[in-house]
C-alpha positions as CSV (number, residue, x, y, z in Angstrom):
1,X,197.8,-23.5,239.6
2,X,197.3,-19.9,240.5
3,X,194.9,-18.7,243.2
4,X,192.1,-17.5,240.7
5,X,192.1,-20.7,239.5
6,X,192.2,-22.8,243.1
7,X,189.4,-20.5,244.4
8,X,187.5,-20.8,240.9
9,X,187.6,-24.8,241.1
10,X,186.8,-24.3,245.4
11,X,183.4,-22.3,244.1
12,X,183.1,-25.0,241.5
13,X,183.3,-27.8,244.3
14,X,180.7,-25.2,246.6
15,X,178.3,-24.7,244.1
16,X,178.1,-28.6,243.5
17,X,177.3,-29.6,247.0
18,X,174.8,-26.7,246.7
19,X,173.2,-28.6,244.2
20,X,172.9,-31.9,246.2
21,X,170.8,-30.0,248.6
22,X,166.9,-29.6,249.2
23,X,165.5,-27.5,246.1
24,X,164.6,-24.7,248.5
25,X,167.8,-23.7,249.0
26,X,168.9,-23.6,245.4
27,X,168.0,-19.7,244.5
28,X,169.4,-18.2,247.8
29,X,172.2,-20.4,247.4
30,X,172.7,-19.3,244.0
31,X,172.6,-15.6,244.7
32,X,175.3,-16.0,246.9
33,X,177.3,-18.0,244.2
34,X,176.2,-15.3,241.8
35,X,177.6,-12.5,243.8
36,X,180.8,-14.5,244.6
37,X,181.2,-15.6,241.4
38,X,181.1,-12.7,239.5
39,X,184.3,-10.5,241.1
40,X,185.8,-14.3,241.3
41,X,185.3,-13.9,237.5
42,X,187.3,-10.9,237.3
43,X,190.0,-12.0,239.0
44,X,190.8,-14.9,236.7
45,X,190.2,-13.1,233.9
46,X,193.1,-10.6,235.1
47,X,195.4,-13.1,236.4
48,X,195.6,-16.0,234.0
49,X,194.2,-14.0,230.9
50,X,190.6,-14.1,228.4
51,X,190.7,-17.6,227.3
52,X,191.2,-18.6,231.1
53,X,188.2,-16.1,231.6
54,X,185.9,-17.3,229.6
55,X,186.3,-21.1,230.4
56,X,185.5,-19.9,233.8
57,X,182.8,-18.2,232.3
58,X,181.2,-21.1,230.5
59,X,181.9,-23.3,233.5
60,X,179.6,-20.2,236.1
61,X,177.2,-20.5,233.4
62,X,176.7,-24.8,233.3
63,X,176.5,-24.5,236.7
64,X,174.3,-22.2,236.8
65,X,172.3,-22.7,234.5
66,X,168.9,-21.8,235.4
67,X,169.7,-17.9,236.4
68,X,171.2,-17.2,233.1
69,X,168.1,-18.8,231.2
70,X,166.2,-16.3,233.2
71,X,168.6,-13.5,233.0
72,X,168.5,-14.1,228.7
73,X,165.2,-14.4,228.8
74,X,164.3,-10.7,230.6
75,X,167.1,-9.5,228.5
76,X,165.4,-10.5,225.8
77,X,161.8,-8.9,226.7
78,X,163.5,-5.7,227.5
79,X,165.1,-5.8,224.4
80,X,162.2,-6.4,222.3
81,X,160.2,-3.6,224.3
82,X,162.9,-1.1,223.2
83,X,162.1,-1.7,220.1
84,X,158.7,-1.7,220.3
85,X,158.4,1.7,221.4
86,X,160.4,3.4,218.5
């Protein structure tokens, strides 16, 4: 296993003992996974290839769920007020 991948399934393993945690700690905790996650993201995408990148994608996105329901959802209201306006 490469080290994208060990450090993807280490954040994987982090994130889930974030969740077993009091709920206030869930958004600050998942900022931080957020922001790690994301160059994390990168890196397995350039070392193991796309298909590799996007299961690591969809598995970012299970686990955090929540942030990218909210992150569609003000996508979605900024993209509907762009097209409002023309």
């Amino acid at each position: 296993m490469t080290l994208s991948l060990t450090l993807a399934c280490l954040w994987a393993v982090t994130a889930s003992a974030i969740g077993m945690l009091p709920g206030r700690i869930h958004w600050p905790a998942a900022y931080g996974l957020i922001a790690v996650g994301i160059p994390l993201l990168g890196y397995v995408t350039w070392e193991n290839g796309p298909v590799w990148g996007i299961v690591a994608l969809a598995a970012g996105v299970s686990v955090l769920r929540w942030p990218a329901l909210y992150f569609g959802r003000w996508l979605s209201r900024l993209w509907h007020a762009r097209r409002g306006r023309r």
